[in-house]
MISE-934348 format. One line per 10 residues: for each residue x, y, z of N, C-alpha, C. Coordinates in nm, 3 decimals. Layout:
REM MISE-934348
X:Y:Z:X:Y:Z:X:Y:Z; ... .
REM end
This chain:
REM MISE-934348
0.085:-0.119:0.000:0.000:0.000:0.000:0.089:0.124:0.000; 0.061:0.231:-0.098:0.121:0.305:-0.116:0.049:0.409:-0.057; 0.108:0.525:-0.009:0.052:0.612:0.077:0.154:0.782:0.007; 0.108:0.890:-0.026:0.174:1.009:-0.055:0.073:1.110:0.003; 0.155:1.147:0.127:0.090:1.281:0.168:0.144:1.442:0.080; 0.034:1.513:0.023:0.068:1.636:-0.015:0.004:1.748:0.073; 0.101:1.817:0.100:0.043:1.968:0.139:0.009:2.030:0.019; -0.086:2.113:0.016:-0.165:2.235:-0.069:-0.085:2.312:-0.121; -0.088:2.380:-0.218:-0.053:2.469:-0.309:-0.027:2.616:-0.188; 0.044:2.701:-0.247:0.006:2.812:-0.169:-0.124:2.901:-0.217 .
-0.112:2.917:-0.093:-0.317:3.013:-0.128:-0.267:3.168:-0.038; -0.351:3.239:-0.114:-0.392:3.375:-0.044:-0.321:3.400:0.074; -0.373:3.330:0.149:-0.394:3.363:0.337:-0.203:3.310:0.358; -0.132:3.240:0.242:0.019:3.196:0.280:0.086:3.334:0.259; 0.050:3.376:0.122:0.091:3.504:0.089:0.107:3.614:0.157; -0.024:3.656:0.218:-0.022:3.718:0.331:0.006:3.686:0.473; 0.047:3.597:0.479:0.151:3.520:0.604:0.038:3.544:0.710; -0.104:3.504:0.653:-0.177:3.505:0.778:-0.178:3.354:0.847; -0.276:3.341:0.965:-0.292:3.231:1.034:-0.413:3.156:0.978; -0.469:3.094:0.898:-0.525:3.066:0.829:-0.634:2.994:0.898 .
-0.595:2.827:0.953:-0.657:2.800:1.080:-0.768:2.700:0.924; -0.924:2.719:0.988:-1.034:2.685:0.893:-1.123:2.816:0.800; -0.997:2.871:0.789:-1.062:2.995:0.683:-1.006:2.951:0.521; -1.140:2.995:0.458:-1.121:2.973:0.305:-1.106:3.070:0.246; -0.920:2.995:0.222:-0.842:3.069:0.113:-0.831:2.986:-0.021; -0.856:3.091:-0.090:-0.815:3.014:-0.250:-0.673:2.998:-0.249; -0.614:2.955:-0.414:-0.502:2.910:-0.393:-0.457:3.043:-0.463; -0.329:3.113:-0.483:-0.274:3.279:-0.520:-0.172:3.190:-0.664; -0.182:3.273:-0.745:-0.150:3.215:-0.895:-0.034:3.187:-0.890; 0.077:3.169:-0.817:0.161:3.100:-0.749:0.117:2.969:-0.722 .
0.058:2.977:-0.607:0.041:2.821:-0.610:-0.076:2.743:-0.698; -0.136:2.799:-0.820:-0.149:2.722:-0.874:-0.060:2.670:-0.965; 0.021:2.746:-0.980:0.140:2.699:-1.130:0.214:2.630:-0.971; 0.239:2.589:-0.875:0.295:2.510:-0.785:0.200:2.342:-0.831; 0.105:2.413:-0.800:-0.010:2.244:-0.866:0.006:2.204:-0.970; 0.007:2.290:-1.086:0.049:2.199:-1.197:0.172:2.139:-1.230; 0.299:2.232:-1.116:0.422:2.174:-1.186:0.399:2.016:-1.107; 0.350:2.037:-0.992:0.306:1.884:-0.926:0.280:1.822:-1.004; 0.193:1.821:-1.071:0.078:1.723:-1.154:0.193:1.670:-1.291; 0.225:1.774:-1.356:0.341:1.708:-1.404:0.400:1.627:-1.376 .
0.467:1.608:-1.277:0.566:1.558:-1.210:0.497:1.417:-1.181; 0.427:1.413:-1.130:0.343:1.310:-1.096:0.310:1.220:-1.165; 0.275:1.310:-1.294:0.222:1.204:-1.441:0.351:1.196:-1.495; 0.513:1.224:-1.500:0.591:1.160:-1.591:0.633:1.063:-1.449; 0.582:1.067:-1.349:0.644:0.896:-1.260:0.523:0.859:-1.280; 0.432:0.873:-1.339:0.330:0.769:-1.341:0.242:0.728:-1.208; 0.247:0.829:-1.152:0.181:0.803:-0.996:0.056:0.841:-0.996; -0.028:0.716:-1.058:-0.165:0.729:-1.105:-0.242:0.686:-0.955; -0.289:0.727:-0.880:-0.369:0.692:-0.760:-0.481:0.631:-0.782; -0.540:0.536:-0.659:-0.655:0.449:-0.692:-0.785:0.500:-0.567 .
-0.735:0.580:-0.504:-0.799:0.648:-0.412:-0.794:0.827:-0.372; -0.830:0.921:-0.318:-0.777:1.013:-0.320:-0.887:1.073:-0.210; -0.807:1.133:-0.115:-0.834:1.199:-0.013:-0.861:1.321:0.053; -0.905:1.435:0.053:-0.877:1.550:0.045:-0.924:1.616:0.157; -0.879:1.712:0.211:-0.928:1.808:0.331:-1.040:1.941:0.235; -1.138:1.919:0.320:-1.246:1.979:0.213:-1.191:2.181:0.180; -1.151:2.180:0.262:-1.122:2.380:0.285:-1.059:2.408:0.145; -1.107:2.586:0.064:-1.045:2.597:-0.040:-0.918:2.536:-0.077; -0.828:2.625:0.003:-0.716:2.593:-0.115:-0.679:2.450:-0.114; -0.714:2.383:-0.022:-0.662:2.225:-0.037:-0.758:2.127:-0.161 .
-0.903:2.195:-0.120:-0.972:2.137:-0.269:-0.933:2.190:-0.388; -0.881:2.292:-0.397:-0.838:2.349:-0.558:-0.715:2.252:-0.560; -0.604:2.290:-0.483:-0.487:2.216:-0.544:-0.534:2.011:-0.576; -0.598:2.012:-0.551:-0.645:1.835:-0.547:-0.748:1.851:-0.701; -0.807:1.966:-0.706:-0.859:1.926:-0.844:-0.791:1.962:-0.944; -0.661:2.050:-0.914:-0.586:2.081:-1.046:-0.517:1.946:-1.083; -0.492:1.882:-0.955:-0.444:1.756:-0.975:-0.464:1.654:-1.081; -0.633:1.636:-0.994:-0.699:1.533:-1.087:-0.750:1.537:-1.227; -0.734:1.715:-1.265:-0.773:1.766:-1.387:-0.646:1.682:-1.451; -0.551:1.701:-1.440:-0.462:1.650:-1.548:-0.474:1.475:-1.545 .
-0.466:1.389:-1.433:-0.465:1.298:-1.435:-0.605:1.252:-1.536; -0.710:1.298:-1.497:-0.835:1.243:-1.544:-0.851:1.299:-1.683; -0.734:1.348:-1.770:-0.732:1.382:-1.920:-0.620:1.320:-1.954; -0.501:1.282:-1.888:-0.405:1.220:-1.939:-0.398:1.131:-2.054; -0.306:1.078:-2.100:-0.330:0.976:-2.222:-0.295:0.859:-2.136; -0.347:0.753:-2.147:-0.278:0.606:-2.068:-0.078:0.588:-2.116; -0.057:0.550:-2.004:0.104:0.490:-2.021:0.127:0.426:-2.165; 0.238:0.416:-2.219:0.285:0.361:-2.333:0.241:0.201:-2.260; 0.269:0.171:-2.177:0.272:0.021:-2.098:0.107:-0.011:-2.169; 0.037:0.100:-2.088:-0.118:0.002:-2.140:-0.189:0.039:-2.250 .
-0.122:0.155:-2.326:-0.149:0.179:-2.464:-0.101:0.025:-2.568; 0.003:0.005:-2.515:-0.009:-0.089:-2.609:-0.055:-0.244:-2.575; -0.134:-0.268:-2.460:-0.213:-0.356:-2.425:-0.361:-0.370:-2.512; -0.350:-0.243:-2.540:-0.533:-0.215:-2.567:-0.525:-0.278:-2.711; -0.457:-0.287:-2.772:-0.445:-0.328:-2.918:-0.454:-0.495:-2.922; -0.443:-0.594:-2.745:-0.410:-0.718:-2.763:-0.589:-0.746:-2.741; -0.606:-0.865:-2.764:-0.747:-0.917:-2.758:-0.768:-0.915:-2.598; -0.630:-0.930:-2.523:-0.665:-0.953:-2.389:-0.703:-0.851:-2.300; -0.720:-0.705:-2.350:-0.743:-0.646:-2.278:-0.875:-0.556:-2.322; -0.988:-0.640:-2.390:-1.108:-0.556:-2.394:-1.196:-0.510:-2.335 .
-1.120:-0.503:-2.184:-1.194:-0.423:-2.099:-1.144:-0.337:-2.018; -1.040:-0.304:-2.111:-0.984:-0.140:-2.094:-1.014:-0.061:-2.141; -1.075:0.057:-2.023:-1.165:0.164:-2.111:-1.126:0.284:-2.158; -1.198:0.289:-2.332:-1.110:0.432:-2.413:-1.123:0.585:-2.345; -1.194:0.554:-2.209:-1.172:0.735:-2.181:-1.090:0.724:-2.024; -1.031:0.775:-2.010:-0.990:0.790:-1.882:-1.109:0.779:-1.757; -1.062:0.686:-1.663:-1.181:0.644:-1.538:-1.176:0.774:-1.438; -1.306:0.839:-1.405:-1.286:0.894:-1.314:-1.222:0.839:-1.162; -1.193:0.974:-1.124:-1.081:0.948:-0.937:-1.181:1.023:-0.865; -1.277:0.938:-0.799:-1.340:0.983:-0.690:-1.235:1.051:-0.554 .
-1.340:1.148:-0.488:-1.220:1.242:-0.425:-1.305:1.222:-0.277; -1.252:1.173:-0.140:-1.334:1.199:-0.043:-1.305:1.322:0.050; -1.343:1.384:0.089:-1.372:1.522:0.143:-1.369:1.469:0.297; -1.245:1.475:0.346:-1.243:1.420:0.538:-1.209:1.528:0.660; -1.306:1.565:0.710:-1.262:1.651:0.797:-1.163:1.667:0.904; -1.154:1.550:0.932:-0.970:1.510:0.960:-0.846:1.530:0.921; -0.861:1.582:0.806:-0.767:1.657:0.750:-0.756:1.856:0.750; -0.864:1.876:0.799:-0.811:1.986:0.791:-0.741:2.051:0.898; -0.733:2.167:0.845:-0.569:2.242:0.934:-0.647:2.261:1.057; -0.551:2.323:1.178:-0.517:2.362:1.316:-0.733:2.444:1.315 .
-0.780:2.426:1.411:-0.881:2.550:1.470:-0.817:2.602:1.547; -0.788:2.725:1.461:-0.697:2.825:1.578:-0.778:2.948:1.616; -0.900:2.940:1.630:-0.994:3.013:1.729:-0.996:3.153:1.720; -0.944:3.238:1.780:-0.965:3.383:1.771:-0.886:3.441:1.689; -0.717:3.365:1.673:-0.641:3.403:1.552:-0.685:3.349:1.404; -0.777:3.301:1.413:-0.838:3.255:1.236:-0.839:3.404:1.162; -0.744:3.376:1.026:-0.725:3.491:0.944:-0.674:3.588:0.977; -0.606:3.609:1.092:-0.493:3.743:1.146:-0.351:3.723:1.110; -0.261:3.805:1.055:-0.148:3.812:1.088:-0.103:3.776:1.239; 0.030:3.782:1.244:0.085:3.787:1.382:0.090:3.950:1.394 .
0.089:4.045:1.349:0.088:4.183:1.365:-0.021:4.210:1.441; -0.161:4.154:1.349:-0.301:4.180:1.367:-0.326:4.145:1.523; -0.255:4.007:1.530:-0.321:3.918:1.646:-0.263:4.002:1.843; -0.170:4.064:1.764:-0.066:4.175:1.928:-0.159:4.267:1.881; -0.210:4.324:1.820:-0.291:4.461:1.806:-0.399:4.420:1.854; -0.489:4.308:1.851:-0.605:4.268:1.946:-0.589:4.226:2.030; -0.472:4.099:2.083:-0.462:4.010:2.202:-0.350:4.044:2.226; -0.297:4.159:2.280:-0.160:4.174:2.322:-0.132:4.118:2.435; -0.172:4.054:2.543:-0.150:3.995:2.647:-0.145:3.845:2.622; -0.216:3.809:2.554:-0.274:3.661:2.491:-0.100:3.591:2.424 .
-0.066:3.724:2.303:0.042:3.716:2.277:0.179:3.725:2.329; 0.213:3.791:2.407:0.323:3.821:2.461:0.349:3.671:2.572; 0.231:3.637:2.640:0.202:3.515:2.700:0.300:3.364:2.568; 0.243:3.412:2.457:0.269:3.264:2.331:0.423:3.303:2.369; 0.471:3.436:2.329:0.602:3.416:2.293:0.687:3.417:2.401; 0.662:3.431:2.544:0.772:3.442:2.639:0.787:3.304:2.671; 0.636:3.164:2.647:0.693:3.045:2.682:0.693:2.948:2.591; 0.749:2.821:2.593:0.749:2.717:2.488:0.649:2.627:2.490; 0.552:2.620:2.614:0.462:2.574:2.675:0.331:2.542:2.562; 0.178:2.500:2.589:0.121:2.495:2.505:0.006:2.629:2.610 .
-0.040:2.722:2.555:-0.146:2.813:2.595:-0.239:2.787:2.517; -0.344:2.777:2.597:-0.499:2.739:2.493:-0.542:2.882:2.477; -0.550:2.912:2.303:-0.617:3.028:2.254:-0.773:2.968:2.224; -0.845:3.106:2.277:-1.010:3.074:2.310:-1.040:3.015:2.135; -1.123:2.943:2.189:-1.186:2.894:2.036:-1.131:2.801:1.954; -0.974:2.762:1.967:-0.905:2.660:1.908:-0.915:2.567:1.998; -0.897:2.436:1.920:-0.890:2.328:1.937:-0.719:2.266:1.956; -0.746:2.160:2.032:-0.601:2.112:2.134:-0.535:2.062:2.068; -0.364:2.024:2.105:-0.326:1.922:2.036:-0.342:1.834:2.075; -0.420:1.705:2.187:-0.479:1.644:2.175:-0.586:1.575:2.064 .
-0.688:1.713:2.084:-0.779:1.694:1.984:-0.715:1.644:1.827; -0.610:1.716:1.716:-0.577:1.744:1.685:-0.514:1.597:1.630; -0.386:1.521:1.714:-0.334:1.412:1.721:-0.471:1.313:1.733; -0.588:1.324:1.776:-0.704:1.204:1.808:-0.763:1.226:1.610; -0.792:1.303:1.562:-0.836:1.269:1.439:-0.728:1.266:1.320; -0.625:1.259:1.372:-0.544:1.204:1.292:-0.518:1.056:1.315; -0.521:1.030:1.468:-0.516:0.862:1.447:-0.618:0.831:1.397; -0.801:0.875:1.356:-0.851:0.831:1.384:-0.871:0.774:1.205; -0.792:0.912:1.128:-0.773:0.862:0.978:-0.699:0.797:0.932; -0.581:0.775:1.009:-0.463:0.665:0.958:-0.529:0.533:1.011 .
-0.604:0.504:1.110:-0.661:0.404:1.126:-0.770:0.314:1.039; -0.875:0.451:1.010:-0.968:0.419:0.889:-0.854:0.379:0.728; -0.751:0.440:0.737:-0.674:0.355:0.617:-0.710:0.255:0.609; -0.620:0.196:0.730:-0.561:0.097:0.721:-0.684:-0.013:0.723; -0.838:0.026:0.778:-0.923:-0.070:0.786:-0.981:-0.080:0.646; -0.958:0.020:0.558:-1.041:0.030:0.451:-0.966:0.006:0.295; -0.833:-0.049:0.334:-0.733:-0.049:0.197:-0.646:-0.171:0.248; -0.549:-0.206:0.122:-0.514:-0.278:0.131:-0.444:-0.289:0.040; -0.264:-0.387:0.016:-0.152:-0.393:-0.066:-0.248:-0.353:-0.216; -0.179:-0.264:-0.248:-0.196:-0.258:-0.447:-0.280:-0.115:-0.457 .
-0.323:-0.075:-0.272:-0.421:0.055:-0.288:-0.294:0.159:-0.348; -0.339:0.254:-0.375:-0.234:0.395:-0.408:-0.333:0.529:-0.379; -0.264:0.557:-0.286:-0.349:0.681:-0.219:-0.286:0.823:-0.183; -0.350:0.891:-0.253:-0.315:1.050:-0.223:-0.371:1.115:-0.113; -0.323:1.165:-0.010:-0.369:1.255:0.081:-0.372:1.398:0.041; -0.447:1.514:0.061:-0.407:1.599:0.045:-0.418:1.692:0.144; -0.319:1.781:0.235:-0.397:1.810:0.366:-0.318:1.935:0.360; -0.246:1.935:0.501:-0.236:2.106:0.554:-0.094:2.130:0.644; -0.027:2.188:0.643:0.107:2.177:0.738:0.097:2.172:0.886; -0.032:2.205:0.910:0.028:2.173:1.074:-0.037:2.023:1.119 .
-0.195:1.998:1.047:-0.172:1.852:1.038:-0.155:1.734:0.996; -0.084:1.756:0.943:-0.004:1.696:0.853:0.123:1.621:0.944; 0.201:1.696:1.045:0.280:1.658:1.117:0.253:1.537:1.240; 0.119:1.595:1.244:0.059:1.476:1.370:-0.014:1.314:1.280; -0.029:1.339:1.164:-0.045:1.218:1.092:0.058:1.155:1.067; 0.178:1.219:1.013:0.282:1.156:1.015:0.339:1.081:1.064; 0.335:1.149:1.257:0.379:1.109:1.388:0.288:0.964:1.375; 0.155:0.997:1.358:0.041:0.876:1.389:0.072:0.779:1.341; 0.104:0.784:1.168:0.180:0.658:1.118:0.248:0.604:1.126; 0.398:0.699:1.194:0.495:0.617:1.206:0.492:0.567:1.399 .
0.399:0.570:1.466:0.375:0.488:1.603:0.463:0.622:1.674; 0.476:0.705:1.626:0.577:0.823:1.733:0.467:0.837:1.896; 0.473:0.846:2.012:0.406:0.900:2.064:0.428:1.062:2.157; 0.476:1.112:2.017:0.440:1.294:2.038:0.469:1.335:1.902; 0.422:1.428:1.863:0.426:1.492:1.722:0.549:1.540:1.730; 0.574:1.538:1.607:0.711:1.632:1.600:0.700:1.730:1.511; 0.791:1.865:1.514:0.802:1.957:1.404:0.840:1.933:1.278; 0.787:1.893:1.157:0.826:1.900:1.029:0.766:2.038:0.955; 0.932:2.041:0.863:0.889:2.174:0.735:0.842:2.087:0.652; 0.697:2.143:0.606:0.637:2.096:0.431:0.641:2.232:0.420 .
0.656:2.250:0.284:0.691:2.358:0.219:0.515:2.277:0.117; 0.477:2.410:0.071:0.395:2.403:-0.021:0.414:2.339:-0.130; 0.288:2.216:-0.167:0.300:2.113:-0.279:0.429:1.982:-0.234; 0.485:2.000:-0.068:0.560:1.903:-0.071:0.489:1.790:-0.051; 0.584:1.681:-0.059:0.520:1.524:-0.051:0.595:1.434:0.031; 0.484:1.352:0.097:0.595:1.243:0.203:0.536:1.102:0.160; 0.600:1.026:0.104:0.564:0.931:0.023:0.616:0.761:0.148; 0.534:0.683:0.212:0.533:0.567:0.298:0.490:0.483:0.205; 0.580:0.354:0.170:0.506:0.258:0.174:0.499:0.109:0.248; 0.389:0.069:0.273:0.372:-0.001:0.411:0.320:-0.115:0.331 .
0.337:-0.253:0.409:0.249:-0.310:0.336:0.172:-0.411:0.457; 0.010:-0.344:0.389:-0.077:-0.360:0.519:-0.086:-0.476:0.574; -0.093:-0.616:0.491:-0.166:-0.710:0.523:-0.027:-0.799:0.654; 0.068:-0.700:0.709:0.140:-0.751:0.833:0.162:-0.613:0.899; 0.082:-0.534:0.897:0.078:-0.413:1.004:0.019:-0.438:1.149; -0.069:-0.543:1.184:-0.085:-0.549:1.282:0.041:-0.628:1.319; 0.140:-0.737:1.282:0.186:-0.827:1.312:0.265:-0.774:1.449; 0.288:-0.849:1.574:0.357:-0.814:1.656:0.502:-0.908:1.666; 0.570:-0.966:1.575:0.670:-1.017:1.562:0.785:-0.936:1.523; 0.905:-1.027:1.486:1.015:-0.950:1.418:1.002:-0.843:1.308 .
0.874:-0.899:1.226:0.874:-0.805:1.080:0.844:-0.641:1.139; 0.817:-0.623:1.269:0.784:-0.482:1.306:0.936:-0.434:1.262; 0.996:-0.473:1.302:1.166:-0.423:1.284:1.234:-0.450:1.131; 1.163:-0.500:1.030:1.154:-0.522:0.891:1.154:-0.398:0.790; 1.272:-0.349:0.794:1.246:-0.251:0.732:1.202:-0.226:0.566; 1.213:-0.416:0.521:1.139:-0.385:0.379:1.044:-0.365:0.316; 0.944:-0.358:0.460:0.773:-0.374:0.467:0.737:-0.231:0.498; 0.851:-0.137:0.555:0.786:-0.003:0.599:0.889:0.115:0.587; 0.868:0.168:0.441:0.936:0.269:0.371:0.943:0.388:0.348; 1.009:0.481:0.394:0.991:0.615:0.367:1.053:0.649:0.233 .
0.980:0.677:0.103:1.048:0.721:0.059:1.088:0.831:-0.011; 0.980:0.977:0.017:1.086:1.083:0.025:0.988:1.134:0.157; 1.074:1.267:0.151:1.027:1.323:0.275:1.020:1.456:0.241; 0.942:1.559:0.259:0.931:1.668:0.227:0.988:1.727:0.095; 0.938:1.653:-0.040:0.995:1.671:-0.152:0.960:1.768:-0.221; 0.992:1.851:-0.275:0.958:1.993:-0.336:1.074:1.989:-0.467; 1.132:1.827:-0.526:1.188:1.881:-0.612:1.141:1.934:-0.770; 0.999:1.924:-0.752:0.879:1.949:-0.879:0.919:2.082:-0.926; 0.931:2.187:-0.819:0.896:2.308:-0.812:1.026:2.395:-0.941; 1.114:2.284:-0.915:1.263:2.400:-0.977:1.257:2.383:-1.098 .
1.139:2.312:-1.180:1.136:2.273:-1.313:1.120:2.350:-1.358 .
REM end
C-alpha cells in the first residue's frame, strides 16, 4: 500500500503570512502553477492513484482538483497503450476512469480560534496579552476557540486508522492536507508518541510505503524494514522545473 501525503498549493492567506486555521483561502496564482508543476511531475512517474483523499477547505480542494484535472485527461502509459491493441485487454476503457475524491474533515488544518485569518501583527494589536504570554513560553497556551493538540493528534489517528481498515496492498493513495496537520499524521503513522516539528513547504510530498496485510503483526517483521518505507520526505523537487 502506497501512501503520498501532499500539502496544498500556496493560497492567499500563505501570501499574506496570515494564520489561516479553517478559513477559506483560494489558492494565489503561485500556487497554482505550484499544482500543476506537481501534476506534471506526478504524471511523468506515473503516480496514477486508486484512491484520493482531500481536506475539504479551499485551497486544499483546488490544489487536489488541479491535480486530478490533469490525471483524469491524461493519455494512458505507453505500458497500457499498447495492451489495448491485444485481444486480452477488452476491458480497458477508451476514456480515462474517473478518481473519486473523499472530502475528510480530519484533514483539515489547526482550529486556531480567535487568531483565524490574522497576521501575527493583527493578532498583538487585538490580544496583546494573549500574545506576549505565546512568545515568552514554549509551553502549550490554549487560545479561546481553538482546538487542542490532543484533539488534533485524536483525528489524525482516527484517519490513519480508517486507512488501514479500509485499503489494502496494491491501494495507491493520495492525501491531500495542511502543514500543521499533517505533522501529527505523520507522527500517527509512524507509532511516534508525540508529534514532532516538520517543514512541508507548499505542494511538498511524504511518500510511505507499508504493506498492510502484516501491520498489525507483533513479531520480528515490526523491525523489517522492507515492509515499511519512507520514501521521500518533504519533496519539493517538482517546483525548480
Amino acid at each position: 500500500m502506497k501512501l503520498l501525503f501532499i500539502r496544498h498549493a500556496q493560497s492567499t492567506g500563505n501570501q499574506e503570512k496570515r494564520m489561516q486555521g479553517h478559513g477559506d483561502y483560494a489558492l494565489s496564482s503561485d500556487g497554482k502553477q505550484q499544482a500543476e508543476k506537481l501534476a506534471h511531475s506526478l504524471l511523468a512517474e506515473a503516480w496514477y492513484p486508486s484512491h484520493v483523499y482531500s481536506s475539504p477547505l479551499k485551497r486544499t480542494a483546488e490544489t487536489t482538483q488541479i491535480l486530478l484535472d490533469h490525471f483524469q485527461t491524461a493519455p494512458l502509459p505507453a505500458a497500457v497503450s499498447d495492451l489495448i491493441d491485444s485481444a486480452e485487454t477488452a476491458d480497458v476503457p477508451d476514456e480515462p476512469r474517473a478518481i473519486a475524491v473523499i472530502y475528510a474533515d480530519e484533514l483539515k488544518e489547526f482550529q486556531n480560534g480567535i487568531f483565524q485569518g490574522l497576521t501575527w501583527a493583527e493578532a498583538v494589536s487585538r490580544y496583546p496579552d494573549l500574545c506576549r504570554a505565546l512568545e515568552a513560553s514554549p509551553d502549550w497556551i490554549q487560545i479561546p476557540g481553538a482546538e487542542t493538540p490532543q484533539a488534533a493528534r485524536s483525528r489524525a489517528h482516527q484517519f490513519i486508522q480508517a486507512l488501514f481498515e479500509q485499503h489494502q496492498n496494491g491501494d495507491q493513495i493520495w492525501i491531500i492536507t495542511h502543514s500543521w496537520i499533517l505533522q501529527h499524521l505523520v507522527a500517527e503513522l509512524m507509532g511516534c508518541d508525540r508529534s514532532w516539528r516538520l517543514r512541508a513547504n507548499n505542494t511538498a510530498l511524504f511518500e510511505f510505503w507499508i504493506d498492510q496485510s502484516r501491520w498489525h503483526c507483533s513479531d520480528q517483521n515490526r523491525f523489517n524494514t522492507d515492509l515499511w518505507q519512507v520514501r521521500r520526505f518533504n519533496d519539493c523537487r517538482h517546483l525548480k522545473t
